[in-house]
C-alpha positions as a Markdown table, in Angstrom:
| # | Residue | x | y | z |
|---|---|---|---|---|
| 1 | Unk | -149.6 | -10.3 | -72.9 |
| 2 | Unk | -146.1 | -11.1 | -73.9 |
| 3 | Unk | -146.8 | -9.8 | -77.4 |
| 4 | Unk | -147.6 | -6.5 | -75.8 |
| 5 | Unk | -144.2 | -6.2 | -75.2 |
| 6 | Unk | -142.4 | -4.1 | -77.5 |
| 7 | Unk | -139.5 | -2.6 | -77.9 |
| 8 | Unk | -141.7 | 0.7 | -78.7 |
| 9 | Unk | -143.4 | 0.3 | -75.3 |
| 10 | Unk | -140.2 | 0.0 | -73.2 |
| 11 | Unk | -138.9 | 2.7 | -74.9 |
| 12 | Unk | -142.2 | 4.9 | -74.3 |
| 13 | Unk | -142.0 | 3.7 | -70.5 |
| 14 | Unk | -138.3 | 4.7 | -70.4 |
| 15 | Unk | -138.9 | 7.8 | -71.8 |
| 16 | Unk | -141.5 | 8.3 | -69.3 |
| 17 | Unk | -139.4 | 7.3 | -66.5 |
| 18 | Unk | -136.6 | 9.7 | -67.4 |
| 19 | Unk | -134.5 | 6.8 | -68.3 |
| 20 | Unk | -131.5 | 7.4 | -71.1 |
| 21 | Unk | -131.2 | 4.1 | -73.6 |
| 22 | Unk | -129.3 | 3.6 | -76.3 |
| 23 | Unk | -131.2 | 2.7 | -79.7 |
| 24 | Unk | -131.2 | -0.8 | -78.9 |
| 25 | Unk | -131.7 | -1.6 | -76.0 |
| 26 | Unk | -135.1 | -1.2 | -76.0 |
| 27 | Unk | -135.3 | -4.2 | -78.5 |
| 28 | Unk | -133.1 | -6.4 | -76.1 |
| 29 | Unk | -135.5 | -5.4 | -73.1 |
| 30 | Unk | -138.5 | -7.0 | -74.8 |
| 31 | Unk | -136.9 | -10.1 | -76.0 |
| 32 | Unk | -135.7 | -10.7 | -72.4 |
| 33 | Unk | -139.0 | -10.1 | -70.4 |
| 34 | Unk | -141.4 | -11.4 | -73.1 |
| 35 | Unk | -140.7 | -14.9 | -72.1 |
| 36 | Unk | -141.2 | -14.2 | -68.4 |
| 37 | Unk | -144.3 | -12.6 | -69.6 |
| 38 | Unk | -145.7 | -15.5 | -71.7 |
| 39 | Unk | -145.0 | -18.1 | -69.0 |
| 40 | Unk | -146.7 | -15.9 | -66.6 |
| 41 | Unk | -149.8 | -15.4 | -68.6 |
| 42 | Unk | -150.0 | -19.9 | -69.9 |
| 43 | Unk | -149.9 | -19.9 | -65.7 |
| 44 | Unk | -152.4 | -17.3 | -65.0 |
| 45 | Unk | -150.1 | -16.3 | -61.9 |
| 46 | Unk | -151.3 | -14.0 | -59.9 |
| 47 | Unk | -148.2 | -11.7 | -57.9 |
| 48 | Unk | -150.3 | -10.4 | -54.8 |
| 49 | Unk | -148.8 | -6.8 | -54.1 |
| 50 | Unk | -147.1 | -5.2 | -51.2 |
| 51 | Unk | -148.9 | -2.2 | -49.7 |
| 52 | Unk | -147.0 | 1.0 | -50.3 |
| 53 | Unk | -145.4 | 1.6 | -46.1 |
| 54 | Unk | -146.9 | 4.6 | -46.3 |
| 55 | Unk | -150.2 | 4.3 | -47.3 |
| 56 | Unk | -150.2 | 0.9 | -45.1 |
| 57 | Unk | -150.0 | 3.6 | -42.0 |
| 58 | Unk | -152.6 | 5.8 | -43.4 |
| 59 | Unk | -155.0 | 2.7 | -43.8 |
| 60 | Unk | -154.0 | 1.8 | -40.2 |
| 61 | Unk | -154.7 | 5.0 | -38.6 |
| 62 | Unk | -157.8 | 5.1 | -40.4 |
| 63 | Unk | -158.8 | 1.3 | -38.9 |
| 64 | Unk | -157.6 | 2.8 | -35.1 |
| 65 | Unk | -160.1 | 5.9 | -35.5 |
| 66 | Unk | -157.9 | 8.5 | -36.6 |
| 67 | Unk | -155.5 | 8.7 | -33.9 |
C-alpha cells in the first residue's frame, strides 16, 4: 500500500479537496505518511470506523420503527 502513495496522488486528492499546496509539498506528504502506511499494511491493522452522528440517528430511528 505504502507504494501507492505518491506525491501525484496527494496532489490529485488535494486538488480534489480544494486544498492550495505549494509544488512540493506534495512530495514531503508522501514521504511522511508512507511509513505509517507500510507499518500498517506488515501489521494488517485493521482501524474499525466511527459511524457518521448523523447517519448513527438515522440507523437508530430506523431500529425503533420509524419514530
Amino acid at each position: 500500500m505504502a507504494d501507492e502513495i505518491t506525491p501525484e496522488r496527494i496532489r490529485l486528492n488535494a486538488e480534489a479537496a480544494r486544498v492550495a499546496l505549494g509544488a512540493d509539498v506534495p512530495a514531503r506528504i508522501a514521504r511522511a505518511v508512507a511509513p505509517v502506511f507500510t507499518r500498517f499494511t506488515a501489521e494488517k491493522l485493521a482501524l474499525p470506523l466511527e459511524v457518521e452522528p448523523s447517519t448513527f440517528l438515522v440507523v437508530q430511528r430506523g431500529e425503533r420503527g420509524g419514530e
